[in-house]
C-alpha positions, 0 to 999 in steps of 0.5 A, spaced: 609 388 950 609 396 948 602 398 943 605 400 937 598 405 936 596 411 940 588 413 940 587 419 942 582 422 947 585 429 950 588 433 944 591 440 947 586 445 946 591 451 943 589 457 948 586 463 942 584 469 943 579 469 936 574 465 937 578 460 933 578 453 936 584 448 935 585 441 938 591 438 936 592 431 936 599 430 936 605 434 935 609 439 939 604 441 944 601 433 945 606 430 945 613 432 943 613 430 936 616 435 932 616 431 925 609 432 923 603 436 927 595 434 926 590 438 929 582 439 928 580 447 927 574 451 927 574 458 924 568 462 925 564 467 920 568 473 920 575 470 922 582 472 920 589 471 922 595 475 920 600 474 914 606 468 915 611 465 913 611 459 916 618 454 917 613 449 915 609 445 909 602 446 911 596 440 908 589 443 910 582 438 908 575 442 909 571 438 912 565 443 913 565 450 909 570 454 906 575 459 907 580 464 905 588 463 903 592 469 901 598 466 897 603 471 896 599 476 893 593 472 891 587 470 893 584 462 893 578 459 896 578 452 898 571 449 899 568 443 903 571 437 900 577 440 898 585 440 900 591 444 899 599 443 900 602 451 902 610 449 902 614 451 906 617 459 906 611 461 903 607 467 905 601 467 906 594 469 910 587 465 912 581 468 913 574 466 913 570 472 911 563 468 910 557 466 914 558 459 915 564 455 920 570 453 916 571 446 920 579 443 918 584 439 919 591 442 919 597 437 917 604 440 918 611 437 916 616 439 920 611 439 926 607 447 927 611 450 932 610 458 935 617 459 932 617 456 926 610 460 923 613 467 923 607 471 924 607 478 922 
């Protein structure tokens, strides 16, 4: 009988040049699933990326420290304990300009994918 769950162990470790880290542990590059993407992430002090406007609605839970949101224009701080829903097709930037590691998980529906986030 086939197991209706799947525990994962081996997250792919997304390759990055920043020194941010993002483990996903399902979605596209896991495990092919191209309905939702869940990835653990770690954002050092000092970190940001360029603007997007990503094909996808992004969900962001901050397990540890906070980070910066540039929403087409304006500016949000989300905060240890918080989330937020960003829609799809929306412009925007994160950044976390403080002294301590912004830990989170990114949930995106339709799954994240390089072509589907149109980075600047």
């Amino acid at each position: 009988m086939k197991k209706k769950y799947n525990i994962q162990n081996s997250p792919f470790i997304v390759p990055t040049t920043d020194g941010k880290v993002i483990k996903e542990h399902f979605g596209n590059a896991t495990d092919g699933n191209t309905e939702i993407s869940i990835a653990h992430m770690i954002a050092p002090p000092g970190w940001s990326e360029p603007h997007q406007t990503p094909a996808f609605d992004e969900y962001t839970f901050i397990i540890k420290g906070k980070k910066n949101i540039e929403i087409e224009g304006e500016l949000v701080e989300v905060s240890a304990g918080q989330s937020i829903k960003i829609e799809k097709n929306t412009r925007v930037r994160y950044s976390n300009p403080f002294e301590e590691t912004c830990e989170y998980l990114a949930i995106c529906l339709p799954a994240f994918s390089i072509d589907k986030v149109h980075r600047e």
